[in-house]
N, C-alpha and C positions, 0 to 999 in steps of 0.2 A: 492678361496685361501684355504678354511677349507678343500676341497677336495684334493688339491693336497697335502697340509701337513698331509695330511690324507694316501694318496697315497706313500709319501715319508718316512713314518714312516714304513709301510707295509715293503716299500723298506729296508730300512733300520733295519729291522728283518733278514730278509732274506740273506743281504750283511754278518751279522752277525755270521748266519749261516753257509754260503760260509766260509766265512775267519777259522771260529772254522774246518772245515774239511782239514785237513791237518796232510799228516804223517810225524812222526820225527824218522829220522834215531838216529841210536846211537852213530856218529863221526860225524862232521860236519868240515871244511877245515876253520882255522885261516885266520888271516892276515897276522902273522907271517909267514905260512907256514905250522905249526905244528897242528897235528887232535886236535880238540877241544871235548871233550865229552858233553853226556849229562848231563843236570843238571836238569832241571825242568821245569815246563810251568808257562808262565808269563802272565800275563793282560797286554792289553794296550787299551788307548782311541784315536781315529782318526777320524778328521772332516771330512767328505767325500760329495760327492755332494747329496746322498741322505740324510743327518743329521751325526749326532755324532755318532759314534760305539763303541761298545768294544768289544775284542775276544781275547784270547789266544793263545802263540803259541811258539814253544820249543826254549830254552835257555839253550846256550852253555858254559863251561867257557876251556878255556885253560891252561892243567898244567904246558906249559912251562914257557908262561909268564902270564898268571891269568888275562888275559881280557876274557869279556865274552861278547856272541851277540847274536842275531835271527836273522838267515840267511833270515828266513820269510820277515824279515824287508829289506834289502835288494833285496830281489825277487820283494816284490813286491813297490820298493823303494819311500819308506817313512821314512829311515832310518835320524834319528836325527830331524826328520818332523813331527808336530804336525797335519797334512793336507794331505790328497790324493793325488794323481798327477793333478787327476781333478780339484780339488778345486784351486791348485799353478796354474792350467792352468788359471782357470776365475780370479783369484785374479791378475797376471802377466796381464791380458790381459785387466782389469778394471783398473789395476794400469796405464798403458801404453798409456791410452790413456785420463784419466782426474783426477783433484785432486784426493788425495787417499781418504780422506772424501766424493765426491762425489762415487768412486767404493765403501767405504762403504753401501753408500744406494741404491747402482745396485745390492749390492748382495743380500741386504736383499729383496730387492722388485721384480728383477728378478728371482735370485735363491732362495727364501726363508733360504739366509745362515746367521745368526749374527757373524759378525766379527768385532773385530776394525779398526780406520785405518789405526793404527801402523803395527797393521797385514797385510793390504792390501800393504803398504811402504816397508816392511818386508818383504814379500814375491815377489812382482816387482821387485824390486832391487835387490832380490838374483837369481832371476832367470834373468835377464838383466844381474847380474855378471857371472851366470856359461856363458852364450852367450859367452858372451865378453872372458870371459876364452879361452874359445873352440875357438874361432878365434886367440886370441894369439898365441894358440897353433899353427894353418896356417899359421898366418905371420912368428912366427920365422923359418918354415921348405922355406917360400920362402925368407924368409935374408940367409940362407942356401944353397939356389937355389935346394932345396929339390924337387919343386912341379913335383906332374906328369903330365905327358901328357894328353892332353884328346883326347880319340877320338871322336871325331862330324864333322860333316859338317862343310866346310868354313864358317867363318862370311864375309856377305859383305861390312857391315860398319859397325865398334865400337868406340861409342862415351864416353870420362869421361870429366865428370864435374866439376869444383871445386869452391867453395865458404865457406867463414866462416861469421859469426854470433854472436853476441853478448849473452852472457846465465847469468842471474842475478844470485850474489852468495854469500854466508855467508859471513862476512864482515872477516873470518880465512882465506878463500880461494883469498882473492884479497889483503892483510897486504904487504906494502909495492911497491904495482905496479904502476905504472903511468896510469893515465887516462887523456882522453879528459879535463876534467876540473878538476885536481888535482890528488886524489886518486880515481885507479878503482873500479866500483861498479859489472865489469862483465868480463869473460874470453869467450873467442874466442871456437866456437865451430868448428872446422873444416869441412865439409861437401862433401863428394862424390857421385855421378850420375854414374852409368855405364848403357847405353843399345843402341841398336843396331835400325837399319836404313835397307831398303830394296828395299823402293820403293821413286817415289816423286808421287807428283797430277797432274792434269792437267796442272798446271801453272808448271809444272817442281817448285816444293816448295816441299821441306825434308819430309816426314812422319816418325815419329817414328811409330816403331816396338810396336803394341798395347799387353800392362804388359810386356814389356821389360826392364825396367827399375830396377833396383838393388842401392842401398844407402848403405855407412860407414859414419859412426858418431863419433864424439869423440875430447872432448877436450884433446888435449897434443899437443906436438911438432911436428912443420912442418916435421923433418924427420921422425918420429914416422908413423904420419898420411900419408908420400908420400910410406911405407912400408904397411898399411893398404889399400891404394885405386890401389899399384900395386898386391896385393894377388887379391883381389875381381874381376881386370880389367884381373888376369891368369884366375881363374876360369873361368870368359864370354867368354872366348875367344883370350884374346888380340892375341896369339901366332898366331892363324888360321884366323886373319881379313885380309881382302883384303885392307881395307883403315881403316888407325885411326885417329880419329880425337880427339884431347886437346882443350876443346873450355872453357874460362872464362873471368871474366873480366883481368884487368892490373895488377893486383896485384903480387908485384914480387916475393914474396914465390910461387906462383904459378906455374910461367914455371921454378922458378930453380927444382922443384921436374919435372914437366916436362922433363927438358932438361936432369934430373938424371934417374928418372926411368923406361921412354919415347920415349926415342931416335929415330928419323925417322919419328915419328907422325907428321901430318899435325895440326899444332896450330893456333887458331883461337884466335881472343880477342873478345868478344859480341860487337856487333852493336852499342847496345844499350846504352850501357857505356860510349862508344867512342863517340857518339852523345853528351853525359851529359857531356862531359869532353870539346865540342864545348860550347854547350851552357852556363855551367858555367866560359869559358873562356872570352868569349863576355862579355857577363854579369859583370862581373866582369871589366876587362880594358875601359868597354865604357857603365857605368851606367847611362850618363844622355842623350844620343845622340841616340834616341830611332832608331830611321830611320838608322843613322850607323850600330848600334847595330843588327839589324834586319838584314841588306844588308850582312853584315859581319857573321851573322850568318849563313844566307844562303849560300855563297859563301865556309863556309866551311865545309856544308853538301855535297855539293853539290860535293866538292873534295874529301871527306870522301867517300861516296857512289861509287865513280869511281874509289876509291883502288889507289886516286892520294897522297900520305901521303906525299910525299916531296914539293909538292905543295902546301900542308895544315900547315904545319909546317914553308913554307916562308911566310905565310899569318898571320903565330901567328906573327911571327917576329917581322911581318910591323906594329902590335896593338900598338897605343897609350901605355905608362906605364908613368903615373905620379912620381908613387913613388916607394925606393927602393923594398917595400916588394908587388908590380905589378910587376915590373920587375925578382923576382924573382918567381914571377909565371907564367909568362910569361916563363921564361925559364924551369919551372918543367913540365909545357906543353910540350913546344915544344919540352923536351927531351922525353915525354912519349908517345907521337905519332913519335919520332924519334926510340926508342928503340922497340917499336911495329910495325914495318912499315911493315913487312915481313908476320905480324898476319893478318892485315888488308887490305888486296888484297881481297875484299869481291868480287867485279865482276867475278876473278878465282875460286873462293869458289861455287859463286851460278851457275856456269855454269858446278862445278862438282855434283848440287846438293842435296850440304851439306846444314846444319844449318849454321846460321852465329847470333844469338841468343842463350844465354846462361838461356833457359826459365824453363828448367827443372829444374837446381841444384835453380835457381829464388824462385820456385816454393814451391821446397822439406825445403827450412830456414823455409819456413813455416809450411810447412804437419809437417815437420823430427822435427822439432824444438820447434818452436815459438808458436806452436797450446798446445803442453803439457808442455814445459817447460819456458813459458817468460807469464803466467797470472800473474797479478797483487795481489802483494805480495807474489810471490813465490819467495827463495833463497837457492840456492843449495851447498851442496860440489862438491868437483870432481869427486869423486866415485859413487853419487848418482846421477849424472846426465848422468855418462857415464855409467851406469848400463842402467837408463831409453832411453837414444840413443841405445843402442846395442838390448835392448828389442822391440822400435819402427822400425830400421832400418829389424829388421828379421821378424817382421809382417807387413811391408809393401814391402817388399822383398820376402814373398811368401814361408819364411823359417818356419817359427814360428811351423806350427804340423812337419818340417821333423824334428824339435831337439827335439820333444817329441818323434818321434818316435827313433831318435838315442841313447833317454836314455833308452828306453825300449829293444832295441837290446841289 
């Protein structure tokens, strides 16, 4: 360790060095528009990955309207940044993936950097925000129907995902909402999957497309978010796929962005849900009559699995209901495998090949979500957690150095 901070002081001469060598012209170009002249050379201090620097470098001010700058600062953009690129690179990318207190002591024990971890907070979330910036910018050009074309190869199956998640949050961000049990403690994180399909296995069973896979993240409004996961699903491809597939569970915000920004896609409901929706039905109309229970469970797997849904739905029917509020779940079944019957053709599904499992977006509540932003005693705003999703979904999406490198163009 004495060596490398040994090593990084050296460095840290030398970087110093670098930055003092620079020539300054004698106009430099406003923001206004209007040439700024020279004024003088100014100090500055910047944390960088070799240590702390300071170096000098020409400053402008403008006679029109009297601001003044170092374009230097902007070159090499650290303008209004106490921190290198580098440095915002490791602190975004410790922040992103565990409390900021802990990326505090990554940096100090991996990078040799001291920082706080209001700084590390500080820095994640602004750089999570420009993310998020820079996609707004995409989706508003696809509410537009701006996007362009791409050209690539046909996709031959594209699949999107959709799921939401509960995200614990300051007690300002949930004032006045309904919860499960009174007032809410959490808002809905919306969740997006896009990636693609090519082959099956031996058993003719789905393979995904190995790092195919692309995520949007983002508490806000259903329509908001079904304009977010149709920009991510232009870029993949949607336009060029041979088959699309809509696969999630029941939930009805779900296929109405579906049936809105969708149109034609083959929509799937998971399996797996539809299974839970047996089992808790059973369960429920016939708690003491284990042997019923059981027969009748099976009998509606068993219809479930052969994509027989109006079959399954005259077997809810037939279920015992004691009381009004069985009978009324009774019927919120039987309309929810009635309204989905068209999803749940799984024998046609699997004989195309497809998924009929909704395991990826399953998956990503936890990778995307639940792994940085739901540990115990964490509570968030809006902003800062849809900073910290925009920041995760682009480093697990394989984006993360190309927006470093598009600030640097």
């Amino acid at each position: 360790m004495l060596v490398r901070d040994t090593v990084h002081g050296i460095g840290a001469h030398l970087l110093e060095r670098l930055l003092q060598q620079h020539n300054a012209p004698a106009a430099a170009s406003c923001s206004c528009g209007r040439p700024a002249r020279y004024y003088d050379r100014r100090s500055r201090r910047l944390l960088t990955a070799l240590g702390e620097v300071e170096f000098e470098r020409a400053y402008y001010v403008c006679s029109h309207c009297g601001r003044g700058h170092a374009p230097r600062d902007r070159e090499l953009d650290i303008e209004g940044q106490a921190c290198s690129p580098g440095v915002r690179r490791m602190l975004a990318t410790v922040g992103s993936d565990a409390s900021f207190e802990k990326g505090r002591e990554q940096m100090e024990l991996l990078a040799g950097i001291q920082v706080t971890a209001k700084a590390v907070e500080r820095h994640a979330e602004a750089v999570g925000g420009d993310i998020e910036a820079r996609q707004q910018i995409e989706i508003a050009r696809a509410k537009q129907l701006d996007l362009p074309e791409v050209t690539a190869p046909a996709v031959p199956i594209l699949y999107l995902e959709m799921d939401g998640t509960g995200v614990p949050m300051v007690c300002a961000e949930t004032a006045g909402r309904a919860g499960k049990n009174g007032e809410a403690r959490t808002r809905e994180a919306k969740l997006g999957c896009v990636f693609t399909q090519t082959s099956v296995d031996e058993q003719g069973r789905a393979v995904r497309d190995p790092d195919s896979t692309s995520y949007v993240a983002a508490i806000e409004p259903a329509g908001a978010f079904g304009l977010r996961l149709y920009t991510e699903a232009w870029s993949r491809g949607w336009s060029r796929a041979q088959k699309k597939i809509v696969l999630a569970d029941g939930a009805v915000w779900i296929w109405n962005l579906a049936q809105q920004h969708f149109p034609g896609a083959i929509e799937i409901v998971d399996l797996y849900h539809a299974r839970q929706h047996v089992h808790e039905v059973c369960a429920k109309l016939i708690p003491l009559d284990e042997k019923l229970r059981k027969r009748m469970t099976a009998r509606g797997l068993n219809r479930l699995e052969k994509g027989e849904i109006e079959a399954l739905v005259k077997l809810l029917r037939e279920l015992p209901a004691a009381t009004e509020d069985l009978l009324q779940l009774r019927a919120n079944e039987a309309d929810y495998f009635t309204r989905n019957q068209e999803r749940m053709r799984y024998p046609k599904f699997r004989a195309q090949g497809l998924f009929v499992g909704s395991g990826v977006v399953e998956a990503a509540c936890r990778t995307v979500v639940a792994q940085r932003l739901k540990h115990s005693g964490m509570f968030w705003t809006v902003r800062g957690a849809n900073s910290i999703l925009a920041l995760r979904c682009s480093r697990l999406s394989r984006r993360f150095e190309d927006y470093w490198a598009d600030r640097a163009a």
